[in-house]
N, C-alpha and C positions, 0 to 999 in steps of 0.2 A: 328779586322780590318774589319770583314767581314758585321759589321754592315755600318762602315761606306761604301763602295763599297754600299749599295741598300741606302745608303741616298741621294747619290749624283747621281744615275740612277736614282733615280725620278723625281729628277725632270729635267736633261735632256733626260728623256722618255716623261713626260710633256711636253716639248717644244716643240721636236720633233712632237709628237702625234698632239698637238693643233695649230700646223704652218700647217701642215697635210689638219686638218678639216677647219682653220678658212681661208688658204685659197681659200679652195673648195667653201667654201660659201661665198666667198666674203667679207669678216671683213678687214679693212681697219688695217694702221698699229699701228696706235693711239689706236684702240679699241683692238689690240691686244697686248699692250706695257699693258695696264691696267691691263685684266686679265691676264697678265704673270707676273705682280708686286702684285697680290692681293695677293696672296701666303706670301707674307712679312711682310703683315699686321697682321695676326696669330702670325707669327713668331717672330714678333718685340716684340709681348704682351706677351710670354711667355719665353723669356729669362732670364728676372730676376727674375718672380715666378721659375722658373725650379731650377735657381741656390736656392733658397732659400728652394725648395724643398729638392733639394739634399744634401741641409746641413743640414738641419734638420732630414730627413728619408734615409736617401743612396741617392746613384746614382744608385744602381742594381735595387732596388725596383721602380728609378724614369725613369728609361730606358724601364721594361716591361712595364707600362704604357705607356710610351710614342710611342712605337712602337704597342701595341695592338690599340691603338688608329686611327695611322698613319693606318695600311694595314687595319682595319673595314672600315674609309673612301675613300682611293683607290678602293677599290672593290667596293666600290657605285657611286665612279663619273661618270657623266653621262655626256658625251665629245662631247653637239650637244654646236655648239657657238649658237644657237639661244633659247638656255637657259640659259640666262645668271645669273639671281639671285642664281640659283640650282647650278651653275659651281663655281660663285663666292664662296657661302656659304662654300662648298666642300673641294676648296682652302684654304678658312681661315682655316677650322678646322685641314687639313693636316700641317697647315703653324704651327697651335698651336702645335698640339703632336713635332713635330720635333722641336721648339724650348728647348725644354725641356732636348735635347738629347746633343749639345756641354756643356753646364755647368755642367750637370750629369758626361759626360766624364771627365773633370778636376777636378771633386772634385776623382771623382773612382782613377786617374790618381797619384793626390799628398797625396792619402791616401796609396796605394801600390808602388809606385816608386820613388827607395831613388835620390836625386838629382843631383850625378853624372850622372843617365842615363834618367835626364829628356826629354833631346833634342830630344836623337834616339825614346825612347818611346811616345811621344808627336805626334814626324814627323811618324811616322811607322803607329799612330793609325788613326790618321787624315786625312794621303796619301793612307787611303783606297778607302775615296769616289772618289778621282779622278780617280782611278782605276775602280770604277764603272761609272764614267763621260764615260771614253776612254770605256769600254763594252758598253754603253750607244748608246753610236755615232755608234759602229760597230754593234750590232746587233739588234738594234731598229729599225730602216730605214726600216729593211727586215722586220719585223714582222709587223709593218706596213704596208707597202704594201702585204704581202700576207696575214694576218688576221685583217687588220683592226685598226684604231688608238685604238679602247676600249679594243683591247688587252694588250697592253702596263699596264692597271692599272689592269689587273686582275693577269697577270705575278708579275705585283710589288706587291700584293697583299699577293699572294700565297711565295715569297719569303720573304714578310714580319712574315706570320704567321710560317714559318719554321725556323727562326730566334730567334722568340721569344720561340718557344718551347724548342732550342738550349740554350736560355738564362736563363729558366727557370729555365733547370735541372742543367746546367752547374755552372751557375756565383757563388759566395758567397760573403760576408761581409766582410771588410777587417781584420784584427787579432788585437784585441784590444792591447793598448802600453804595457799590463805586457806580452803579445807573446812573446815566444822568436824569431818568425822570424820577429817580428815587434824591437824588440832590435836590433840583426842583422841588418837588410837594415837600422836604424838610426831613426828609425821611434820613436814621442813620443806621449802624448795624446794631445799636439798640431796640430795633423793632422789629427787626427779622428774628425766626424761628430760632428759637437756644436749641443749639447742637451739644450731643456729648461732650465735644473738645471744643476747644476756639484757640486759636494760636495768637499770641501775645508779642511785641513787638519788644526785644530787649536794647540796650544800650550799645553794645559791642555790633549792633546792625541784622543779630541772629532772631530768633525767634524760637518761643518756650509753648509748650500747651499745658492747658488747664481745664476740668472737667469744671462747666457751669455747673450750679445749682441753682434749685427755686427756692428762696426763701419762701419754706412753708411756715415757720414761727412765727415772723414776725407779719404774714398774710392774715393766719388765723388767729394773732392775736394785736391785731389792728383796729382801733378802734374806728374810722371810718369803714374797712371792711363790712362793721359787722352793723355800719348804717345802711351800705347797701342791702346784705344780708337780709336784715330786719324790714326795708319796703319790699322787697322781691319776695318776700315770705306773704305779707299780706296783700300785694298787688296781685298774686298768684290765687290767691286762696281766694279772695273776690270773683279774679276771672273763673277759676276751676268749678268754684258754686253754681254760679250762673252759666256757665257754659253746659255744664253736664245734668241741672237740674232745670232750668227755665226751660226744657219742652216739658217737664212735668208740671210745675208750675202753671204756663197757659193751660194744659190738656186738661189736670186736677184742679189744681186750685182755683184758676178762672172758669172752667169746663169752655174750655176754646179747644177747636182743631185746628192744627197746624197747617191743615192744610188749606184751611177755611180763610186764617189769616193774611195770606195775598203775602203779599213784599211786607209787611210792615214787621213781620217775624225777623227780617233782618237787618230793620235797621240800627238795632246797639251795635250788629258789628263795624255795621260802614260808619260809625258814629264811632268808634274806636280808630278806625283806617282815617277818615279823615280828621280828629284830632290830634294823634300819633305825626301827623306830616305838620299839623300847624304847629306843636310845642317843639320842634327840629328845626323849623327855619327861623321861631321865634329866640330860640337857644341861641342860634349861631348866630341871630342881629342883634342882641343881646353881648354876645362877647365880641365880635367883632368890631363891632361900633362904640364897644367900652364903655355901654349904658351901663351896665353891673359886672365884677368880676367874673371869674367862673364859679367861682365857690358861691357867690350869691344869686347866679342864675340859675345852678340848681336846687338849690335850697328853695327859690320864688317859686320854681315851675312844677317840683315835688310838693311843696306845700299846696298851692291852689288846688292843685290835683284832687289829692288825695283831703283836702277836707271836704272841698266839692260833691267826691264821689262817697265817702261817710255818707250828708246829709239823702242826698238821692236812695242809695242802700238802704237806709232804714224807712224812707217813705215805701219804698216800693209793692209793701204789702195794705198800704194806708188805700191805692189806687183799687177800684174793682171790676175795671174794665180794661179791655184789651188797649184802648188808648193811652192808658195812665200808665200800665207796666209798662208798655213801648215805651212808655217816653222817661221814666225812670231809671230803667236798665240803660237806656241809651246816657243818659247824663252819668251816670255811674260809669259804665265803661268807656266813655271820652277823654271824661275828666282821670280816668288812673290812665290811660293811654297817653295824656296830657304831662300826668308825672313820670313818665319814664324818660322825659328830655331830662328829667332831675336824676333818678339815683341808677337809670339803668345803661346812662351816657358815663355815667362817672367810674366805671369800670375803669377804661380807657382814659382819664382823665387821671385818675393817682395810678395806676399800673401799666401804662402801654405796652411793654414788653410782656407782661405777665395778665393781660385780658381775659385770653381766652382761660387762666388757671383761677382767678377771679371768679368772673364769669362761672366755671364750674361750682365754688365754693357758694356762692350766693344761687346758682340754679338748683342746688342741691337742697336748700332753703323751701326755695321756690316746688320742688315737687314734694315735700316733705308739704307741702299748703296742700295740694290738691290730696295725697293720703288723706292728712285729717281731715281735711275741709267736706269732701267729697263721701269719703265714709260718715262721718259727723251726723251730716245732713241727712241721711239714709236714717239713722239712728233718731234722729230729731223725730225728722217726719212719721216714721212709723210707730214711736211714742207717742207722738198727737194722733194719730189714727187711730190707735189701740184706747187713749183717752177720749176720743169724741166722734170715733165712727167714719169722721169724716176731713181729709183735705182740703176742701173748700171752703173752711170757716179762716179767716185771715190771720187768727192766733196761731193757726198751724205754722204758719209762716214766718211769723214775725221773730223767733232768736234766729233762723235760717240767715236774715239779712240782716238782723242788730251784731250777732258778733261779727262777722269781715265791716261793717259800720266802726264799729267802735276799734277794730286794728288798728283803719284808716285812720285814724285818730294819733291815735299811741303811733303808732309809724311815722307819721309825719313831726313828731316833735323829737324825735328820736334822730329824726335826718337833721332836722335845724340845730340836734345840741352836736352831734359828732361827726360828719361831716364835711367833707374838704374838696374842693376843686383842683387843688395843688399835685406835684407829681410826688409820691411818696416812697416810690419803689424804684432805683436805677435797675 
């Protein structure tokens, strides 16, 4: 978990840091919607190499990479907005190592963990980065202001490279199917990494090889696939709004300082971290205890979810005080953190062997949200600014949280028509 906790500070230490600098210097909010979307661009291009990576060689071996990666370019970005090509470049490159890292996670994920305790294990590993979103909010702001926005990447830097050393010695490869604790947890050579060849056991007592394939056809054109697809696209695009835009939000639209606002700046995320661990254990007593299917625990816990977090989304510009957004943002990223026991478990549910290739396809989705989302909003806001002068009138705001409102919407009916718990993929 602890990796994920510095994935998700970075980049709202990025935000932070570069709302900081870019509005010291004046960068309008268009031009700051851009570079806070470049990031995604990396990102987008390396989720389905990542997954394909980590089917082929690990996910252990595809993590230190992608994390030595990540903290070399932190520690070099250079946080003047008035360098933009050197900022942008930066960005891509942090955007590439970390895409690498969710797909890696679900292949690591459905090679060790037998499928009773997908849910808890899934929401536990993934409810780390919000955990580092909420440290993020709380003690970024100060370190900023007393050393500087360039500190920010050198802290992520330095916890980046103490991570991987941590990974290095620690992690190992999961126990091949004749383990006995790979018999034990249910585990068979179906879930281990697809190798070039796999040798085949013939009649006469010999043995034949054959080059696996990934059924990419019938992935991409699966219609449960592209239920996941389709919530990961606006679970994403909700989180990415709010992540990269609510310090502007408090700063402009409320005229709140961040720094003014004590802890309560971070409570959506620990309000994401703690519902994230409750729709994981409710998932797995849920199918274990064979109150509802699989297929209809995740459809119940993606639905609540995500209508949940519509209704809160669109209030959140209704509030006009620091207590109201607090506590909107927070019910909004609980409740989608709530649905990812539904469509972001179910990876590993119809593809166990093909997860982490999954997982890429639908994360690729998912960074394609924070692109538009993240630019979008820029474009928004600076339209209402240019029309009324001013940020702080709440219409500025209000299509900002109506459209990811109304995805949640469309999304979630989207999971309930197509949709399956079932294993669909040998």
């Amino acid at each position: 978990m602890s990796l994920e906790v510095k994935y998700d500070d970075e980049r709202v230490g990025f935000s932070i840091a570069y709302t900081v600098a870019a509005d010291a210097a004046g960068v309008n909010q268009s031009s700051k919607g851009t570079i806070l979307s470049t990031f995604y661009y990396g990102y987008a291009c390396s989720q389905v190499p990542g997954g394909w990576a980590a089917q082929k060689i690990g996910g252990r071996k595809v993590l230190l990479l992608s994390f030595v990666l990540w903290s070399a370019t932190c520690a070099l970005v250079p946080l003047d907005p008035n360098r933009i090509f050197v900022l942008v470049i930066a960005r891509l490159l942090v955007g590439v190592a970390q895409g690498f890292i969710f797909p890696s996670i679900h292949t690591v994920l459905a090679q060790w963990v037998p499928p009773h305790e997908r849910s808890r294990s899934v929401s536990l590993t993934t409810s780390g980065m919000y955990l580092g979103a909420a440290a993020g909010m709380l003690l970024l702001p100060s370190l900023v202001k007393y050393r500087g926005p360039q500190s920010v990447f050198l802290a992520e830097a330095a916890l980046g490279a103490m991570w991987s050393l941590l990974w290095f010695k620690y992690a190992s490869d999961p126990p091949s199917s004749q383990h006995p604790k790979a018999t034990a947890a249910g585990f068979g050579e179906s879930l281990l990494p697809t190798k070039g060849n796999q040798k085949l056991k013939v009649e006469n007592g010999g043995s034949s090889t054959r080059t696996a394939k990934i059924p990419w056809k019938r992935i991409l054109l699966s219609l449960p696939v592209w239920a996941i697809v389709v919530n990961n696209f606006t679970f994403h695009y909700a989180l990415y709004v709010l992540m990269n835009w609510l310090p502007t939000y408090f700063e402009l639209g409320l005229q709140l300082s961040l720094q003014e606002m004590g802890s309560s700046k971070m409570l959506p995320y620990l309000n994401m971290f703690i519902f994230s661990n409750i729709g994981g254990v409710v998932a797995d007593h849920l199918v274990t205890k064979r109150i509802l299917s699989v297929t209809n625990t995740r459809k119940f816990l993606n639905t609540i979810g995500f209508i949940v977090a519509s209704l809160a989304l669109m209030a959140i510009p209704i509030f006009r005080t620091s207590a109201g957004a607090v506590f909107c943002s927070s019910v909004a990223l609980g409740f989608l953190a709530l649905g990812r026991a539904g469509f972001a478990v179910n990876h590993m549910d119809i593809a166990p062997r093909y997860a982490g290739i999954v997982m890429g396809v639908s994360n690729t989705a998912g960074t394609l949200a924070g692109i538009i989302g993240v630019d979008l909003t820029g474009k928004l806001l600076e339209a209402a600014r240019t029309a009324d002068s001013s940020l702080s009138s709440p219409e500025s705001w209000r299509l900002v949280f109506l459209i990811p409102g109304l995805l949640c919407v469309f999304s979630s009916f989207v999971f309930l028509l197509f949709s399956t718990g079932e294993r669909i993929f040998d």
